[in-house]
ZAMARGU-4260 file (C-alpha; in steps of 0.2 Angstrom, whole numbers, plus 5000, padded with zeros to 4 digits):
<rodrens>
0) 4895/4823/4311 | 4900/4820/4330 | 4909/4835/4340 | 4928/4831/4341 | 4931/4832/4358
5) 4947/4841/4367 | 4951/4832/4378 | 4948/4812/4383 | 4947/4808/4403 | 4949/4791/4408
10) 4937/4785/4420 | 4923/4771/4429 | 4907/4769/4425 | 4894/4773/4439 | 4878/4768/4429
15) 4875/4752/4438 | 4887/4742/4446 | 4900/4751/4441 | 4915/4739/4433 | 4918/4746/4417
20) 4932/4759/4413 | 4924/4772/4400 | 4933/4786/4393 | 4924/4802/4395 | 4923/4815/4380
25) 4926/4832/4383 | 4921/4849/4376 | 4923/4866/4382 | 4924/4857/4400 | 4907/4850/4394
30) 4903/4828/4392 | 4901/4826/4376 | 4899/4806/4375 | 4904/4791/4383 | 4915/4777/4377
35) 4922/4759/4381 | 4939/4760/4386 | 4946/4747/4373 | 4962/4746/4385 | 4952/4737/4399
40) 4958/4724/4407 | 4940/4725/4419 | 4927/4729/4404 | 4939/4729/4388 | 4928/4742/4376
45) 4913/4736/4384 | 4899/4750/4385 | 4879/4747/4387 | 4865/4760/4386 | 4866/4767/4402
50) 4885/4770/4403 | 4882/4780/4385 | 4867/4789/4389 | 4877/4795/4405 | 4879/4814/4401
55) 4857/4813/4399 | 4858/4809/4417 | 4871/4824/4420 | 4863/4838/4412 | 4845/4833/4414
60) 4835/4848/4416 | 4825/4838/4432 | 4843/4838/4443 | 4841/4843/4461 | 4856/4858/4462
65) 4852/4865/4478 | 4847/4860/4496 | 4829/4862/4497 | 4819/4864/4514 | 4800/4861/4515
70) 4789/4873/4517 | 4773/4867/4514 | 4762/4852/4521 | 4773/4834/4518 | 4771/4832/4504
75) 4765/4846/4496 | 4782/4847/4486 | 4783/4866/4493 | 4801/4870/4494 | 4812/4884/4497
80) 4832/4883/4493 | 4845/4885/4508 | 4863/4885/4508 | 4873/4869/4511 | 4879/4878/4527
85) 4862/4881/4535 | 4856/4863/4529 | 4871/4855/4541 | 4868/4865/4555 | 4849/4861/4554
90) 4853/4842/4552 | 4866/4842/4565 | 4854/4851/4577 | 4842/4838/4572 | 4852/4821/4575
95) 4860/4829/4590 | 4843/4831/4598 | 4838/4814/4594 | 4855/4807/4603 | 4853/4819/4619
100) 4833/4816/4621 | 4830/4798/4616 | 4845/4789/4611 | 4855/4787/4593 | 4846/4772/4592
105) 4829/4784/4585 | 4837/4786/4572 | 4837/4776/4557 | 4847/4777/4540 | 4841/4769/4523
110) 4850/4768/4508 | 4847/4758/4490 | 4858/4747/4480 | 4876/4743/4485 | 4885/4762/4480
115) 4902/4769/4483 | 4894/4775/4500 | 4889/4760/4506 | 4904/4758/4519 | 4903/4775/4523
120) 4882/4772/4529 | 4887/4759/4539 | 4901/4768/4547 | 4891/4783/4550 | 4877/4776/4558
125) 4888/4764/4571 | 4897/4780/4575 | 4883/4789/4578 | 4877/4774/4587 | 4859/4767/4579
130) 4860/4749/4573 | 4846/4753/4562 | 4853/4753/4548 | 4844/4746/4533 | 4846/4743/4516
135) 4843/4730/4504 | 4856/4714/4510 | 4842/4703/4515 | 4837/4700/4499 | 4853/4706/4488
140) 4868/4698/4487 | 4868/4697/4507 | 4863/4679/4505 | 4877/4672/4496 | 4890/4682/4504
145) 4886/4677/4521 | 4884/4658/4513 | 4903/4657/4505 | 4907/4667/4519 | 4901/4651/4530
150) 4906/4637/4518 | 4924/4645/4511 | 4927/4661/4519 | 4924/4673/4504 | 4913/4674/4491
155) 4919/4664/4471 | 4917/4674/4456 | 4915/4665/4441 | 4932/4667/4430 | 4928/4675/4414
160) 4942/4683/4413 | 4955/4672/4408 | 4968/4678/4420 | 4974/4658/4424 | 4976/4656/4404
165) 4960/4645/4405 | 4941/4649/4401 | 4926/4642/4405 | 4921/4627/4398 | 4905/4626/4407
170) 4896/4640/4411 | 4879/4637/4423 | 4870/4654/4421 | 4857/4651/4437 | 4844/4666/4440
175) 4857/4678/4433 | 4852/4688/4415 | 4870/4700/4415 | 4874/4699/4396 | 4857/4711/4398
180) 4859/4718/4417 | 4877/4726/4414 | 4886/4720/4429 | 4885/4707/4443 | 4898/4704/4456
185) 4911/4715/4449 | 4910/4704/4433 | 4905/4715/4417 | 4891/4709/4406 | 4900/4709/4391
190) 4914/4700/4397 | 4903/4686/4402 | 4893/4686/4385 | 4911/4684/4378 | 4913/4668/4388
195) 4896/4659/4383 | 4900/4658/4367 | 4916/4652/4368 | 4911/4639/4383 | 4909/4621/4375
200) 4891/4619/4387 | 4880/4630/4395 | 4866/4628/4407 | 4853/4641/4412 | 4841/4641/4426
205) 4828/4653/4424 | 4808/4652/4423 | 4811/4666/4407 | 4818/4659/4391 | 4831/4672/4391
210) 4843/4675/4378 | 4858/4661/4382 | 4842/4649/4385 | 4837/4651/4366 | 4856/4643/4361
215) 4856/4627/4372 | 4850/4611/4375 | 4850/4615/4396 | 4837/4628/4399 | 4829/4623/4415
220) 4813/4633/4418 | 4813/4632/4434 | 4795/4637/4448 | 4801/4653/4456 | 4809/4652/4475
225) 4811/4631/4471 | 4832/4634/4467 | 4837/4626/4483 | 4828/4610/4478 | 4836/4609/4461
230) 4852/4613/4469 | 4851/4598/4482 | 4844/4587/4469 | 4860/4590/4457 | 4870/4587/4472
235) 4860/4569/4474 | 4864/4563/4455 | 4885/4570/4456 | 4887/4561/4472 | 4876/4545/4468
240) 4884/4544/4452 | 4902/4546/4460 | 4905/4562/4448 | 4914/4571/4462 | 4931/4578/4461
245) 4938/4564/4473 | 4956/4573/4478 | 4949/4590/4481 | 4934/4584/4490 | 4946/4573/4502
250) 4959/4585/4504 | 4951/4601/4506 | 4932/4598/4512 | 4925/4593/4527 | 4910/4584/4531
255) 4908/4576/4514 | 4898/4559/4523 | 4886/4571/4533 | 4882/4577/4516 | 4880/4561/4504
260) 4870/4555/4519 | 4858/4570/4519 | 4853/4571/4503 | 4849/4556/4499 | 4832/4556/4498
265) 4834/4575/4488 | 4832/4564/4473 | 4829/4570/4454 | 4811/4562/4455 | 4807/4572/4470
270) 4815/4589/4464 | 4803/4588/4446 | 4786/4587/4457 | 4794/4604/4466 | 4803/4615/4451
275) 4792/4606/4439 | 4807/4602/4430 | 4809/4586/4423 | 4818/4572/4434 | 4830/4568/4419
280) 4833/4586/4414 | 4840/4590/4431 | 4852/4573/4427 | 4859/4579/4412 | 4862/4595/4418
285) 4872/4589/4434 | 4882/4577/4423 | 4886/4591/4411 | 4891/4603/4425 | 4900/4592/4434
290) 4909/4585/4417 | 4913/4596/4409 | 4928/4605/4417 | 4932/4620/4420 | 4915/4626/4426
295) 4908/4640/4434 | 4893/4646/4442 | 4885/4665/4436 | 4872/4668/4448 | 4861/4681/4450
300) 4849/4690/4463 | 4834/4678/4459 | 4844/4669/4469 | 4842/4682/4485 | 4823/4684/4483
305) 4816/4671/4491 | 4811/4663/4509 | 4828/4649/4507 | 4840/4661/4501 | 4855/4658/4511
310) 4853/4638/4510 | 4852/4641/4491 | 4866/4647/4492 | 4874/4636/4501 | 4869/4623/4492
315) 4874/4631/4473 | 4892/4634/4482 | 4893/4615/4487 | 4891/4611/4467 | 4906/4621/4463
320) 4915/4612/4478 | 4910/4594/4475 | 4917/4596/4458 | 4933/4606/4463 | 4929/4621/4454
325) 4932/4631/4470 | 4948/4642/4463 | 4954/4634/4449 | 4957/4645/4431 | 4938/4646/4420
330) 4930/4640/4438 | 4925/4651/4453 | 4940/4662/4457 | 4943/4667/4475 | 4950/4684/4468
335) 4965/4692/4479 | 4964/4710/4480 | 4974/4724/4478 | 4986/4722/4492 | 4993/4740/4495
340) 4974/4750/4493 | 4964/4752/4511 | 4948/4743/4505 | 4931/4748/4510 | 4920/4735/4505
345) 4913/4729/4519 | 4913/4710/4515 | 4932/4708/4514 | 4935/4720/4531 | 4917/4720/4541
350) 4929/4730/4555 | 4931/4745/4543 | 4911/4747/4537 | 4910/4754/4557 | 4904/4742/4568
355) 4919/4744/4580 | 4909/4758/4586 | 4895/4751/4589 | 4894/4746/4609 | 4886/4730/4610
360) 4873/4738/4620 | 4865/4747/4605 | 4868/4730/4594 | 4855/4724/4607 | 4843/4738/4603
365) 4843/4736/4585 | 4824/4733/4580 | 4823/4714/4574 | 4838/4710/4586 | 4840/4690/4586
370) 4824/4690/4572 | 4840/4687/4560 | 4855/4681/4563 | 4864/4681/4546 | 4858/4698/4543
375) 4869/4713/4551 | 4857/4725/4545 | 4839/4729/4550 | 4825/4719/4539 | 4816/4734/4530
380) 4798/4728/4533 | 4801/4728/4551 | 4807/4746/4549 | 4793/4753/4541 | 4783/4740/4554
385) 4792/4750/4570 | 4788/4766/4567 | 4769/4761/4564 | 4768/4752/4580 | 4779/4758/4591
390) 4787/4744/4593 | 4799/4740/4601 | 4802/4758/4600 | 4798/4770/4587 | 4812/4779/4575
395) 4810/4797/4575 | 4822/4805/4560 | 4826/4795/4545 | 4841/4799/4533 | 4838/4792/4517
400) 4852/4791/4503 | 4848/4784/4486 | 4834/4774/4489 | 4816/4774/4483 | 4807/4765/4495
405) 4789/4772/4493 | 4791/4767/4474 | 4802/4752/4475 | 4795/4742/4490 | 4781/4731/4496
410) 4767/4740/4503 | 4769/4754/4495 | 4753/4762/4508 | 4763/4754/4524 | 4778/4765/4520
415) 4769/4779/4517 | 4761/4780/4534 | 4779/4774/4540 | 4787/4790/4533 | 4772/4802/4537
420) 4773/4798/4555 | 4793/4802/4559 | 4799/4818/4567 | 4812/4824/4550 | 4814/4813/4534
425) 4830/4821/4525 | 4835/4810/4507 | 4849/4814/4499 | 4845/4814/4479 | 4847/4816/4463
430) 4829/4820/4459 | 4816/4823/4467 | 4806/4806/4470 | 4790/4803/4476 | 4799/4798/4493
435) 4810/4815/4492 | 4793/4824/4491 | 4789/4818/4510 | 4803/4825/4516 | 4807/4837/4528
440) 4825/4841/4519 | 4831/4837/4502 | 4851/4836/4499 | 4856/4837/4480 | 4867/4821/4477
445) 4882/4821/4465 | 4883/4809/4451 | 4898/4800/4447 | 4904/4812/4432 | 4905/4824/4448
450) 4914/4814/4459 | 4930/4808/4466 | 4932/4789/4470 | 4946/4775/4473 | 4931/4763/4464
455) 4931/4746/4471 | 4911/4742/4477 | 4908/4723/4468 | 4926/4723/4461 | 4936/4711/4473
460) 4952/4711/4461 | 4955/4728/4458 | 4952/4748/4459 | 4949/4759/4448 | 4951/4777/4446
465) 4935/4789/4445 | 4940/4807/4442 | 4927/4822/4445 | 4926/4831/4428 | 4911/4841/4429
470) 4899/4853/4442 | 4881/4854/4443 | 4874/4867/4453 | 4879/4864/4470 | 4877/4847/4471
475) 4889/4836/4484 | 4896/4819/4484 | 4887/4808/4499 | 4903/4804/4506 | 4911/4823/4507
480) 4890/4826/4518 | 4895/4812/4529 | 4912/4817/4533 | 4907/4836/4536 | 4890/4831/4547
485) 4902/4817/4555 | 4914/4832/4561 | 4900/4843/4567 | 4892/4828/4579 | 4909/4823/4586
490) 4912/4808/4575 | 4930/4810/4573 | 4938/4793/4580 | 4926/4786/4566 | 4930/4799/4554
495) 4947/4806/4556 | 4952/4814/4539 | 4948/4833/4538 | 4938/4832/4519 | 4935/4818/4507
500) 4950/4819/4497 | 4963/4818/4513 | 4950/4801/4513 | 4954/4797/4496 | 4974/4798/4499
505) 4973/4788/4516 | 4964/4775/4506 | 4981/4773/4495 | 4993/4776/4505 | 4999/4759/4507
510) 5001/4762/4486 | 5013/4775/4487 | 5000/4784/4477 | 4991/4802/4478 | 4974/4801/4471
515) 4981/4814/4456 | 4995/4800/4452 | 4982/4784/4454 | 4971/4793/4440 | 4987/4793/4429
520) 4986/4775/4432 | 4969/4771/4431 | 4968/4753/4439 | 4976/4744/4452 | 4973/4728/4452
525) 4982/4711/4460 | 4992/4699/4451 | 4979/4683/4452 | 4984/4665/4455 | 4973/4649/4459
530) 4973/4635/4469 | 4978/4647/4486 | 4968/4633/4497 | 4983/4620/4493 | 4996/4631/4504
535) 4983/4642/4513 | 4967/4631/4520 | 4952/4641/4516 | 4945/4657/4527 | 4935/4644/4538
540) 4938/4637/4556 | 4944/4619/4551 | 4952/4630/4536 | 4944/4616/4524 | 4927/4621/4513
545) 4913/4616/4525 | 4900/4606/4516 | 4894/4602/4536 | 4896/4621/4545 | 4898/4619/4564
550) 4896/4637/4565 | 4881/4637/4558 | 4874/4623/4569 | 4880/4633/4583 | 4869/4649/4580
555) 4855/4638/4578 | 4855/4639/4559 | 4855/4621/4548 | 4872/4615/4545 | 4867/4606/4527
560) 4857/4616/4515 | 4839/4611/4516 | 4824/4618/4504 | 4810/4628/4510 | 4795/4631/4499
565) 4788/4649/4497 | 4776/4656/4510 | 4765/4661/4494 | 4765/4648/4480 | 4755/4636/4470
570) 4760/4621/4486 | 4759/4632/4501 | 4744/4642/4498 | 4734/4633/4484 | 4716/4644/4488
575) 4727/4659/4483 | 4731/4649/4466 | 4715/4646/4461 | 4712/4665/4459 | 4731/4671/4454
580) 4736/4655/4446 | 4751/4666/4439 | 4769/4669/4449 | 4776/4686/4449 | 4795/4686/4448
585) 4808/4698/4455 | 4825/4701/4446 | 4817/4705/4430 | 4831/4714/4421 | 4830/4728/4407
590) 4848/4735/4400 | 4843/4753/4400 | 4838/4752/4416 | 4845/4748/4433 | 4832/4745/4446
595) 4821/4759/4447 | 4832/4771/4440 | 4836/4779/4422 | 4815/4781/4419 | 4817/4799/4416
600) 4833/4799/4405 | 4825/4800/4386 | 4839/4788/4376 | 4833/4777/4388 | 4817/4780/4391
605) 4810/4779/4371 | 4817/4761/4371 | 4804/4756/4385 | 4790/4768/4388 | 4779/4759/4398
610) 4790/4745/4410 | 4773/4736/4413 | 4777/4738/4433 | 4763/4747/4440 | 4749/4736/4434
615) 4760/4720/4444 | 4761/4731/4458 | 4742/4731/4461 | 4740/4710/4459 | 4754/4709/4471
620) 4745/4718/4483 | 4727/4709/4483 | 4738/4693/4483 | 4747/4700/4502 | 4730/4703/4505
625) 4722/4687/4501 | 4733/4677/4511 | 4733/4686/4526 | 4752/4685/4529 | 4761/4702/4535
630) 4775/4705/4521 | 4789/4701/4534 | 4783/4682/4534 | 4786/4686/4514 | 4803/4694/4513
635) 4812/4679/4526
</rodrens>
């Protein structure tokens, strides 16, 4: 019989992207179990593995609960604990003497998958004044954003929710498995597997028969990195067979004739001999997209991972625009946000992730300055490329913050003698990884159950109340390190509040809440309404969606989408082929796991022992090797 807990706390789900409101069980101040909140307007009762086996993750024996400095040889995994006190002093002597001696710029900050923290890393490290800041953007979710930033302004969400009244009737599932991953784009995955079955069509663009392929007609398996060719090809057949949404299109998009003109020759014929799917497959596809209304588009991060992502991505957006999708109830919502809550996510504010501190001086010094101009980041490879070379210059202190890189990157050896060869490594944790073991100082990271948090990372249409309802040793929140390392270098401007929940209260103050009175509430959220462009224009220059982008034309990048063919593939290296005739595909997901995390949590863990990973890792490696190209010709 299950313990009867005493108290229920209402709270947000950290285990992966973070959109579902659970309700935390408690006992004797212990977690007990979590459950789907039924009263949801984000998740509504939705819970997956890894937001049930969260109280694993929380007690696990494993937990980093103390600052630990190294006292062995790196990594000999010789540690001794310190108090957090001594730790910021040591850190703050260590930055400070980076600053003073060779400029902010030496040193560089890393962190994983898009967190709570993520506006506060940028903001951090342009106050402090490095632009090497990287992370994973370039090939997650930075694509696309930086696409619909271009073509409308801000990024569409596909409209499971039913907030307009109406539902999908089409739903194209393209390189996106979220009825398995959890979450995507502040959308929940159960939410969305509500919405296939009830849509009248659905399409799926994947080279893995995954589960929504099995129950339609329109599974296109398509050869990895060859999306943008199917995308301009479907483009061909709704435009050549006048299947356009002609009001919208005349109305509210410009450069429409540019387009027709330029993909002309992007014919179906020509697409099958690319993505080896068959010429009247794609036709059928784009006339049951584009005819069976609403649509929307559910894409993924297959999408991100490869050499033509942003023109993709262009192109995938141009679908949901030629066939006036673009805002419109079961299409792709351009989500308003809750109006009285100081956002952090920097894609609806960039000014507020930091960069206002940053002089332009230092953007210049950033180490792939002008190598990529979509990308307001630093490319990791050329990281980790830096410090090997020396050039242009050679980092000397990393910060790393809940990332993996030595496990979850390319060349694995490359990093490795990357992080062996900088001056102090500090990673703020919750276990110790094989990168944590190379470090000079190891910060014990909270977990969500231990933090506080106006939650709105990935959720556009609202925030959501995270309450801290348990203690492990003397673990910290990122964001409270930040604030107090912040204070200690002079980093007030950027960081005025005095501790992280005066932060929390500025964030809603516009609300006329306290944080106390906002977890009453749980969510704030905005009242949602479509069609916005009629009266407003879109987000862009000519304020119409941009199928022809000047901008981009004018910072040298190609104003229509066009399709680029993997730098390693069965076309572009065909001596590699004969040896490794198969294609290794990122973006597989697993539900109990997110990324590389959740491997040592048992639930989990007994439901896949062996992820199959490491013996992938090696082929990858002799195939880098085979063709001679340096992996920052590979991740473009």
């Amino acid at each position: 019989m299950a313990t009867p807990p005493d108290r229920i706390v209402r709270s947000a789900c950290r285990m992966c992207h973070g959109v579902c409101q659970v309700l935390v069980h408690m006992k004797d101040n212990r977690v007990i179990k979590i459950a789907g909140d039924p009263q949801s307007p984000a998740s509504r009762g939705y819970i997956c593995p890894k937001g049930a086996a969260a109280p694993e993750l929380l007690y696990h024996p494993d937990r980093l609960t103390h600052p630990l400095r190294r006292v062995g040889g790196r990594g000999e995994n010789k540690w001794e604990r310190i108090p957090w006190d001594e730790a910021l002093a040591e850190i703050t002597e260590r930055f400070d003497a980076v600053r003073r001696e060779s400029g902010s710029e030496y040193l560089g900050m890393m962190q994983g998958t898009g967190r709570p923290y993520s506006g506060f890393v940028a903001r951090f490290a342009h106050a402090f004044g490095t632009p090497n800041l990287t992370e994973p953007l370039h090939f997650c979710y930075l694509a696309r954003q930086q696409a619909a930033r271009y073509s409308c302004g801000q990024l569409p969400v596909a409209d499971v929710y039913g907030f307009g009244g109406q539902e999908p009737a089409c739903i194209l599932l393209w390189g996106c498995n979220v009825t398995v991953s959890g979450a995507s784009d502040g959308l929940c995955g159960g939410l969305v597997a509500r919405a296939l079955k009830r849509a009248k069509q659905v399409i799926v663009i994947d080279p893995r028969k995954i589960g929504p392929a099995r129950k339609t007609v329109h599974w296109l398996p398509i050869r990895p990195g060859t999306d943008a060719a199917l995308a301009l090809a479907m483009i061909q057949v709704i435009i050549g067979e006048d299947l356009i949404d002609h009001a919208f299109v005349k109305a509210h998009t410009g450069g429409f004739e540019a387009l027709k003109t330029h993909v002309a020759g992007y014919t179906p014929d020509w697409a099958a001999g690319i993505t080896g799917i068959r010429a009247a497959a794609i036709c059928e596809a784009a006339r049951t997209y584009a005819t069976t209304r609403p649509a929307c588009i559910q894409w993924g991060n297959a999408l991100d991972m490869n050499r033509c992502s942003f023109q993709t991505a262009r192109a995938v957006l141009i679908l949901s625009a030629l066939t006036g999708n673009i805002d419109r109830p079961g299409g792709d919502a351009l989500w308003l946000a809750p109006p009285p809550v100081s956002r952090k996510s920097p894609w609806h504010e960039p000014s507020l992730a930091g960069a206002e501190f940053l002089p332009a001086e230092k953007k210049a010094r950033s180490i792939d300055a002008h190598r990529f101009p979509l990308n307001p980041g630093v490319q990791e490879p050329s990281f980790w490329q830096s410090i090997i070379t020396g050039r242009p210059y050679a980092p000397r202190v990393l910060w790393i913050m809940g990332a993996n890189p030595l496990i979850t990157c390319t060349h694995p050896n490359r990093v490795k003698e990357a992080l062996k060869r900088l001056e102090f490594i500090l990673v703020s944790e919750m276990f110790m990884t094989p990168t944590a073991q190379l470090a000079d100082m190891v910060l014990p990271a909270a977990s969500w159950l231990e933090t506080e948090d106006v939650a709105g990372l990935h959720k556009i249409w609202c925030v959501l109340a995270r309450p801290k309802v348990a203690q492990i040793g003397q673990t910290r929140c990122d964001r409270s390190v930040m604030l107090e390392l912040a204070r200690r270098l002079g980093l007030t401007r950027a960081f005025p509040w005095p501790d992280y929940r005066a932060y929390l209260n500025w964030v809603l103050e516009e609300s006329g809440l306290d944080f106390d009175r906002f977890c009453e509430k749980g969510i704030l959220q905005a009242d949602q309404h479509y069609f916005k462009y009629q009266t407003n224009g879109f987000a862009t220059p000519s304020k119409k969606f941009e199928f022809f982008c000047p901008s981009l034309e004018n910072i040298g990048v190609a104003p229509l989408p066009v399709y680029r063919e993997p730098p390693i593939s069965p076309v572009a290296t065909p001596a590699v082929a004969k040896d490794y005739p198969f294609v290794l595909t990122c973006s597989g997901r697993i539900k109990e796991f997110f990324h590389s995390e959740g491997r040592q949590i048992k639930s989990l863990r007994q439901r896949h022992p062996d992820t199959g990973a490491e013996p992938l890792r090696g082929v990858l490696c002799r195939v880098y090797a085979a063709t001679g190209l340096g992996e920052s010709n590979i991740v473009d």
